[in-house]
C-alpha positions in Angstrom: -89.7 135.5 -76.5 -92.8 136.9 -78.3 -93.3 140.6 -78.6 -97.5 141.6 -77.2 -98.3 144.3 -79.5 -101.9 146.5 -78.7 -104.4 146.3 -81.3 -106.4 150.0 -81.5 -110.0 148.9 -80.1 -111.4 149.9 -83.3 -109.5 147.3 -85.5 -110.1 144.9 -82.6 -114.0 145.0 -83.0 -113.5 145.7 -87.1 -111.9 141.7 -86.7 -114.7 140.6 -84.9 -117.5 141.8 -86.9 -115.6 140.5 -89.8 -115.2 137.2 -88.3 -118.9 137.0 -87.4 -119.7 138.0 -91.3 -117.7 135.2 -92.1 -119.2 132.2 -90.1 -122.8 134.0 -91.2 -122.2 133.6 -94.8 -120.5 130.0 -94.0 -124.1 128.9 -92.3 -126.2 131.2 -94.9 -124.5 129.0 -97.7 -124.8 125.8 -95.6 -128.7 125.9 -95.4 -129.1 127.0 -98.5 -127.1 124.1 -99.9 -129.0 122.3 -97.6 -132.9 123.5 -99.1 -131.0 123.2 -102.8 -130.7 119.6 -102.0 -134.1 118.6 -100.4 -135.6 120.3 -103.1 -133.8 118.2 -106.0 -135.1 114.9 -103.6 -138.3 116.1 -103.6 -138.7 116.7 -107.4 -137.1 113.3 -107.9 -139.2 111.0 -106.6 -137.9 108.0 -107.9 -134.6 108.3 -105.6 -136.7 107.3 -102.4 -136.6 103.7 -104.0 -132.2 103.5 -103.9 -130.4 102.6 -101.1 -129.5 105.5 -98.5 -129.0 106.0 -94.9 -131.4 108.5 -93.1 -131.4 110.4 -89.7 -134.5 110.4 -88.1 -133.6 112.7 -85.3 -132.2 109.9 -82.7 -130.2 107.8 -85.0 -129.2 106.9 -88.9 -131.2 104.3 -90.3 -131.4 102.3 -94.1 -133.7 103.1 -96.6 -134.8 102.0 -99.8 -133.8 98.8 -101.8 -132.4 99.1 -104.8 -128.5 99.5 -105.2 -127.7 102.8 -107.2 -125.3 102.6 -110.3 -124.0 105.4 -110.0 -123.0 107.5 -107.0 -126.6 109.3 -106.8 -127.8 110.9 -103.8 -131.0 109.9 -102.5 -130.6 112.0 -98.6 -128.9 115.1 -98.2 -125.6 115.6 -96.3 -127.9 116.4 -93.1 -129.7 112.7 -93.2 -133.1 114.0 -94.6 -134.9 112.4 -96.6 -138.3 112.5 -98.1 -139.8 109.5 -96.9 -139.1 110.3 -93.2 -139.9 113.4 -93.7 -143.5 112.6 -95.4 -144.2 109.5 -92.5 -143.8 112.1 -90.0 
């Protein structure tokens, strides 16, 4: 049998907050990760031309035509991608 033991309200809405701060800094760091990596496509032109899959809102689609050789990133982890991006 498990023991219900009261929280003081205080501590219950100290937990909360925390927990709040906790999934803001997970999505502050996710879209910043995010812009980090559409910036680095951007400035790297020459990665629109290798292989990739891209999200263009509705479904995931292939881009590019040359095979990588290495494991280089030409989308981010979200799908984008500057050529979709840049044909609108």
């Amino acid at each position: 049998m498990r023991r219900v033991v009261a929280v003081h309200p205080a501590l219950a809405r100290l937990r909360a907050l925390t927990g709040r701060l906790v999934a803001n800094l997970r999505e502050f760091g996710a879209v910043q990760a995010e812009l980090h990596e559409r910036r680095m496509l951007a400035e790297q032109p020459w990665r629109e031309e290798l292989l990739h899959w891209c999200h263009d809102g509705r479904q995931w689609r292939l881009h590019g035509d040359r095979i990588p050789a290495t494991a280089v990133r030409s989308s981010s982890r979200s799908g984008w991608c500057p050529v979709r991006h840049r044909a609108g």
